[in-house]
C-alpha positions as CSV (number, residue, x, y, z in Angstrom):
1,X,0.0,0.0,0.0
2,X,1.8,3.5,-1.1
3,X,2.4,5.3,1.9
4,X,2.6,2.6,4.2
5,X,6.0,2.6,6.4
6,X,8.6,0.2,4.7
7,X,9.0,-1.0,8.3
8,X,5.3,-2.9,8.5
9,X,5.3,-4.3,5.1
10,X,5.2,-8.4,5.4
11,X,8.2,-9.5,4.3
12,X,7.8,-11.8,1.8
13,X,8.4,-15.5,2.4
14,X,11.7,-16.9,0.5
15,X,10.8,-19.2,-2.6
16,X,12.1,-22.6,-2.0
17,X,15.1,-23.6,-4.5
18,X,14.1,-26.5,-7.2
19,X,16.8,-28.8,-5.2
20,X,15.6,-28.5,-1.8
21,X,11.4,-29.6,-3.3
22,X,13.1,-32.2,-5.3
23,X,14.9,-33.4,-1.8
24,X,11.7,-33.0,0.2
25,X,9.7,-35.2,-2.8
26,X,12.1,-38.1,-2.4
27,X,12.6,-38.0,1.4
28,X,8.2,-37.7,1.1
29,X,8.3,-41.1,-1.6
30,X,11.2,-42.8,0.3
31,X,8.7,-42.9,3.5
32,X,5.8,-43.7,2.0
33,X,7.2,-46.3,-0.2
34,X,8.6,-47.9,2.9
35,X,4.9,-47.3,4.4
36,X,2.8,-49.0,1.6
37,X,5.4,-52.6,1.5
38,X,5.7,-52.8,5.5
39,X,2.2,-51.3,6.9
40,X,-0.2,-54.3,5.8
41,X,2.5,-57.1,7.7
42,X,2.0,-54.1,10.9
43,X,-0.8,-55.9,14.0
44,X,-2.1,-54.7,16.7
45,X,-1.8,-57.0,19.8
46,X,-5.0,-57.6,21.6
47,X,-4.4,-59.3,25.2
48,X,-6.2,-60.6,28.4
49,X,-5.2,-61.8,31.4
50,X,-6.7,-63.7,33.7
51,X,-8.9,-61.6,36.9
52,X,-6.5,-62.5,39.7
53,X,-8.8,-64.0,42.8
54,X,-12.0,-65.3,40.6
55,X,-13.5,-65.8,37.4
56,X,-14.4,-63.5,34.7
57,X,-12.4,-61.0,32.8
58,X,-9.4,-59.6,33.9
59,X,-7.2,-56.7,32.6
60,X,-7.1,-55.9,28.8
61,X,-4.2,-54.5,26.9
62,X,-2.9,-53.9,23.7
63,X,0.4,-53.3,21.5
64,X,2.2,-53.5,18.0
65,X,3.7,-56.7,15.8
66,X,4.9,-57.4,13.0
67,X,4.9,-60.6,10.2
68,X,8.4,-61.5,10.2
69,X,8.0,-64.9,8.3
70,X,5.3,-65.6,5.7
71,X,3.7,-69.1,7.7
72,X,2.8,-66.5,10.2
73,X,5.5,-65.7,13.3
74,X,5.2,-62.2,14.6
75,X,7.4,-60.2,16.4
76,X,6.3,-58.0,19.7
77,X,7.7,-57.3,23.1
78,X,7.7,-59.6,25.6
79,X,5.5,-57.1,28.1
80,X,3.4,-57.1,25.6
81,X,2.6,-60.9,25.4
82,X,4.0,-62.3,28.7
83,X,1.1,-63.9,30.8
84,X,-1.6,-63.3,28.9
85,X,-4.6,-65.9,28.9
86,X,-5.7,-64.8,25.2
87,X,-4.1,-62.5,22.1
88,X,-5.8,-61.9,18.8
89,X,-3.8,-59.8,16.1
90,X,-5.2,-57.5,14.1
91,X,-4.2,-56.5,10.8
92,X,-4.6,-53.1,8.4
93,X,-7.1,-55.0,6.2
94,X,-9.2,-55.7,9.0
95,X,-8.7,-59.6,9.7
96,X,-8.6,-60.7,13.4
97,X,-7.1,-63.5,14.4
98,X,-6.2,-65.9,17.7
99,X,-2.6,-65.8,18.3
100,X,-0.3,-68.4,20.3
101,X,2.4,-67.3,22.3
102,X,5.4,-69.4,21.0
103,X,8.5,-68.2,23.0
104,X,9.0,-64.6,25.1
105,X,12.4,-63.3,26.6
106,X,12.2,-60.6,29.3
107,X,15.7,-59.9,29.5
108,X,15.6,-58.5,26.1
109,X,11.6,-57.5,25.1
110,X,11.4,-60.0,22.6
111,X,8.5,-61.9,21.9
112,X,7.2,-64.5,19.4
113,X,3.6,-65.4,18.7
114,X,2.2,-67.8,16.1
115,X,-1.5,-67.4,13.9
116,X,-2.6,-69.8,11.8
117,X,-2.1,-68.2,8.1
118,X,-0.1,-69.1,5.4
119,X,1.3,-66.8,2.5
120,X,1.2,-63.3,4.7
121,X,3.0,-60.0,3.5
122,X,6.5,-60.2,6.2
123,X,9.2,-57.8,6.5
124,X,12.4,-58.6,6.6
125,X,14.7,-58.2,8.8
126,X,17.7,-55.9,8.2
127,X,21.2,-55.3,9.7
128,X,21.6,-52.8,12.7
129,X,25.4,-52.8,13.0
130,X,24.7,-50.8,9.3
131,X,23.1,-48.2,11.3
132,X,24.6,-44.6,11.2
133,X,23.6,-42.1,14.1
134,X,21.3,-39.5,11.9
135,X,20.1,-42.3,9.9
136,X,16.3,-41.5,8.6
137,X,13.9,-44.8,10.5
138,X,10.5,-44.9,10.5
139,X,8.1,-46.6,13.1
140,X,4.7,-48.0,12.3
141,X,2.5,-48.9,15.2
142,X,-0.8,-48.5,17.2
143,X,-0.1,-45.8,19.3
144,X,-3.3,-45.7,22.1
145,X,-5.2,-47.5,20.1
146,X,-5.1,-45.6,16.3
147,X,-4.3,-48.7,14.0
148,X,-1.2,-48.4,11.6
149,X,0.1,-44.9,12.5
150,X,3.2,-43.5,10.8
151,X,6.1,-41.4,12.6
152,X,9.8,-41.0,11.5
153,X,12.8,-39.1,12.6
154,X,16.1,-40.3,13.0
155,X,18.2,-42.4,15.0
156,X,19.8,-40.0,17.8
157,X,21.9,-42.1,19.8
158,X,23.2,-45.8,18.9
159,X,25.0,-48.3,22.0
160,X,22.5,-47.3,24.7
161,X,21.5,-49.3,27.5
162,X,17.7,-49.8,29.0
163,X,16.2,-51.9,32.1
164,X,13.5,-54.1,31.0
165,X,10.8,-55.0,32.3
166,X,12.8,-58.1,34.3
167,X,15.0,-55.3,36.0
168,X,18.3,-56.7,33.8
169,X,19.3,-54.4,31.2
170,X,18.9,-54.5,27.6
171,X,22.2,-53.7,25.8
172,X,22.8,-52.1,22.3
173,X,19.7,-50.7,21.8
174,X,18.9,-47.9,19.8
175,X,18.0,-44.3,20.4
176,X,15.1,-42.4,18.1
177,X,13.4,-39.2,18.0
178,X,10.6,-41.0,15.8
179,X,7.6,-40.6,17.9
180,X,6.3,-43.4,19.9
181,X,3.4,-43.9,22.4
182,X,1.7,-46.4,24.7
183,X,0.8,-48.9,21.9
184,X,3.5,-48.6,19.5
185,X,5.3,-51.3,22.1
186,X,6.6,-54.1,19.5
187,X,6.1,-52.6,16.3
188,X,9.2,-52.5,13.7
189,X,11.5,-49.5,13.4
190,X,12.0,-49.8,9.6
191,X,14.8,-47.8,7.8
192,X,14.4,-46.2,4.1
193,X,14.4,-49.2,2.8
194,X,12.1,-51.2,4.1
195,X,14.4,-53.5,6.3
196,X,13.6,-53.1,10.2
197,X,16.5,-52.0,11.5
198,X,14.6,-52.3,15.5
199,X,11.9,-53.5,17.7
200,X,10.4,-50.4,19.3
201,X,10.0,-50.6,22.9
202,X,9.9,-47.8,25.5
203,X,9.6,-44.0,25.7
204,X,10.9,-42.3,28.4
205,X,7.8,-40.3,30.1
206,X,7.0,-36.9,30.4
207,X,10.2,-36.7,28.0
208,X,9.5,-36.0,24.0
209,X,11.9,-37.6,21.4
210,X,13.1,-40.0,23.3
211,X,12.5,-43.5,22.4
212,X,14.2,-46.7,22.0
213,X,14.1,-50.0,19.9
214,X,15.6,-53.4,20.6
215,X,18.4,-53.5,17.8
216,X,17.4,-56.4,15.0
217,X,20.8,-57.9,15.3
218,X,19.9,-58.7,18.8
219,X,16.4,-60.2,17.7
220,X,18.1,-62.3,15.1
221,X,20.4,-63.9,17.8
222,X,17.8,-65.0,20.0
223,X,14.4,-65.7,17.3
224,X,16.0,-69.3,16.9
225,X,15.7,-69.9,20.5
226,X,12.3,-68.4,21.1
227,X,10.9,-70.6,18.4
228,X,12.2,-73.8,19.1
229,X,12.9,-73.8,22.7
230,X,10.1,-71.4,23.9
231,X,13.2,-69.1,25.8
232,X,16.3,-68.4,25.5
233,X,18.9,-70.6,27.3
234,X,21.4,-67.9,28.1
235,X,24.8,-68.1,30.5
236,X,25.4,-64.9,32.3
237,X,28.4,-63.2,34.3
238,X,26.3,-60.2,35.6
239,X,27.4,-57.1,33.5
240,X,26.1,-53.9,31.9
241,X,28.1,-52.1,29.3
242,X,28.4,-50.3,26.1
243,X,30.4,-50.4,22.8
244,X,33.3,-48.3,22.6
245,X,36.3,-47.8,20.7
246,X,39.4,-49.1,22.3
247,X,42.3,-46.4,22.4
248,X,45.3,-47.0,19.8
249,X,47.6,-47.6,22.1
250,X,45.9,-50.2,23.9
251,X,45.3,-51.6,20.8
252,X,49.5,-51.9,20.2
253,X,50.1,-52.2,23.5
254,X,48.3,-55.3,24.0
255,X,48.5,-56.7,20.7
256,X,44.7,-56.7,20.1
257,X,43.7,-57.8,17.0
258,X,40.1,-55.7,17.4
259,X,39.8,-51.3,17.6
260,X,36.4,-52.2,19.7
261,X,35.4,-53.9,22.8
262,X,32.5,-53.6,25.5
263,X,33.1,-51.0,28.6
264,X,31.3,-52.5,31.6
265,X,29.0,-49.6,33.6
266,X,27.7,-51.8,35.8
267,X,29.2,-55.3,37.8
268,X,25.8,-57.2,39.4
269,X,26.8,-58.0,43.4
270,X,28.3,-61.6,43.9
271,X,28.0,-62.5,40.6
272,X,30.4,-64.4,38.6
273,X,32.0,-60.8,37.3
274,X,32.0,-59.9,40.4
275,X,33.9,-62.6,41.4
276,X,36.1,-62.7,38.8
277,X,37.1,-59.4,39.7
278,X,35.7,-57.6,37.0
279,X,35.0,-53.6,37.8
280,X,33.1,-50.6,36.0
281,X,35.3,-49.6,33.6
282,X,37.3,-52.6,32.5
283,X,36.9,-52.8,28.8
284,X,36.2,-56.8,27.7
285,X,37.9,-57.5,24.8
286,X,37.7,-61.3,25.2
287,X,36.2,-64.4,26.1
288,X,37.5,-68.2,26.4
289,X,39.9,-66.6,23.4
290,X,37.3,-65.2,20.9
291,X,37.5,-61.4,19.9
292,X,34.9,-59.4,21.7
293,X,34.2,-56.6,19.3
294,X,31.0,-55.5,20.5
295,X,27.9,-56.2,22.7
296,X,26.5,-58.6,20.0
297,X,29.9,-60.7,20.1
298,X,29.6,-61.2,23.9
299,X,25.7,-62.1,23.6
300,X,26.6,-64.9,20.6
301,X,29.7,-66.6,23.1
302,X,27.5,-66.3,26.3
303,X,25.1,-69.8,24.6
304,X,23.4,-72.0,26.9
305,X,27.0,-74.5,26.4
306,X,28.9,-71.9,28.7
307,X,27.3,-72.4,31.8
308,X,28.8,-73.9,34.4
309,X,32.2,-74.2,32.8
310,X,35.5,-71.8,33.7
311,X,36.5,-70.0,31.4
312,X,38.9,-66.8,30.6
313,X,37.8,-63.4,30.1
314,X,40.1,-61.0,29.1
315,X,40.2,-57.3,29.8
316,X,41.9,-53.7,29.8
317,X,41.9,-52.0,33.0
318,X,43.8,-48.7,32.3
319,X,47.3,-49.6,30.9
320,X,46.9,-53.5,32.1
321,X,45.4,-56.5,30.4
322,X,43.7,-58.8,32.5
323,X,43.0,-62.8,31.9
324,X,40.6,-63.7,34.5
325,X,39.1,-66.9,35.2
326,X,35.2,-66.8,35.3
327,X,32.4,-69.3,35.4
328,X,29.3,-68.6,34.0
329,X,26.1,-69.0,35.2
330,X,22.3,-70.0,33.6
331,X,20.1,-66.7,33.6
332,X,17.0,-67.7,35.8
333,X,14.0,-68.9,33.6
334,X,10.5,-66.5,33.8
């Protein structure tokens, strides 16, 4: 308008550059590609347990699953499924159907339940140690209720450790700001394209952003088990820890054939660690001879085969490498 002070004239908005629409069009088709393949092998997880005390019906629940093999196995968490007197799945096109539970493992989340359908859409399963922190994911779950619902963000934080629901902690799990709420508990974490890279699990509450998934790589160690065995037959020596680069010289020093091993954070009371003489801090880098690289390396030596038998850890405590004798022992069946 003429006259009007240059000072309260709208500035106009700056036109967006032909490279940053074409960028926002294929991060837009990247998602929603990923959406149409993995959404119709997404369930909801209907469950009841029984009224303790009496008869009749007890308390109700519900979460997310996914098809992970065509004959019908689907993935959840194990809070999700543990205990439950009856599940039905539901899927996008609207089918319900009776699920068995055929295997859950509280110390990592996992679940797997069984319906009785042949030829279903599943998703596969991808490679986690692949993952990049910044890495585009995408979670697709039943948040309170609201059936197939789409978030995605990135992956914020990669090595992190979370206390599940049997008070042990879960290791190597993975860190997202992709929105998740009550519901989306055992849905896939996918990346762009299409492989799930993560079982979601927990939010932290009143926090926002901050989620985490059970890394696949962990899921794949332990589906075997579930499905055959109904648990996991697991040795334990009672640590928590994290991956972490080991430092160069240590690496020379000690003539370690690996740049990687697992910092322990926490040493369980009286536990064979503990009385091994392991401490917060020691870096593994061993066991009964094998490389420890990471988290998953220690998980794949600790089988059911170790318990009960001595064995040698090996670890760097500051500037000195330590061979300890240890003896596993079974993880307590729930």
């Amino acid at each position: 308008m003429e006259g009007e002070p240059t000072s309260l004239r709208p500035s106009p908005l700056p036109a967006t550059s032909p490279d940053d629409t074409e960028l926002l069009d294929a991060y837009s088709r990247a998602v929603s590609g990923v959406v149409e393949r993995a959404a119709p092998a997404v369930v909801s997880v209907e469950v009841q347990h029984r009224r303790r005390g009496g008869p009749g019906r007890g308390a109700q629940g519900h979460g997310s699953g996914f098809v992970f093999t065509p004959d019908g196995f689907i993935l959840t968490n194990s809070h999700v499924a543990h205990g439950a007197s009856k599940t039905d799945v539901a899927f996008a096109d609207g089918r319900r159907l009776r699920a068995e539970l055929v295997g859950d493992d509280p110390d990592t989340d996992l679940a797997v339940l069984r319906v009785d359908a042949s030829s279903l859409l599943a998703v596969p399963l991808g490679d986690s140690g692949a993952l990049r922190v910044g890495q585009v994911v995408i979670a697709i779950g039943n948040p309170l209720g609201f059936q197939s619902t789409v978030t995605a963000g990135v992956v914020s934080a990669l090595g992190r450790s979370f206390r599940s629901v049997s008070g042990r902690l879960i290791d190597n799990v993975i860190q997202t700001d992709a929105a998740l709420n009550p519901g989306n508990s055992g849905g896939p974490l996918l990346d762009s394209r299409g492989n799930v890279i993560g079982v979601n699990t927990a939010v932290i509450l009143p926090a926002q952003g901050i989620c985490f998934a059970v890394a696949v790589n962990t899921v794949k160690l332990l589906v075997g088990q579930l499905i055959a065995h109904g648990h996991v037959r697991r040795a334990r020596i009672g640590v928590g820890g994290q991956n972490v680069s080991l430092p160069r010289l240590a690496v020379g020093a000690h003539r370690l054939i690996q740049p990687s091993g697992v910092l322990i954070t926490t040493v369980e009371s009286t536990s064979p660690a503990d009385r091994a003489g392991l401490q917060a801090g020691d870096i593994i880098v061993a066991f009964d001879g094998q490389p420890v690289h990471s988290i998953d390396d220690l998980h794949r030596l600790l089988t059911g085969e170790r318990i009960g038998t001595v064995t040698t850890i090996t670890a760097v405590r500051k500037a000195e490498r330590l061979e300890l004798p240890i003896t596993a022992t079974e993880t307590e069946k729930r």
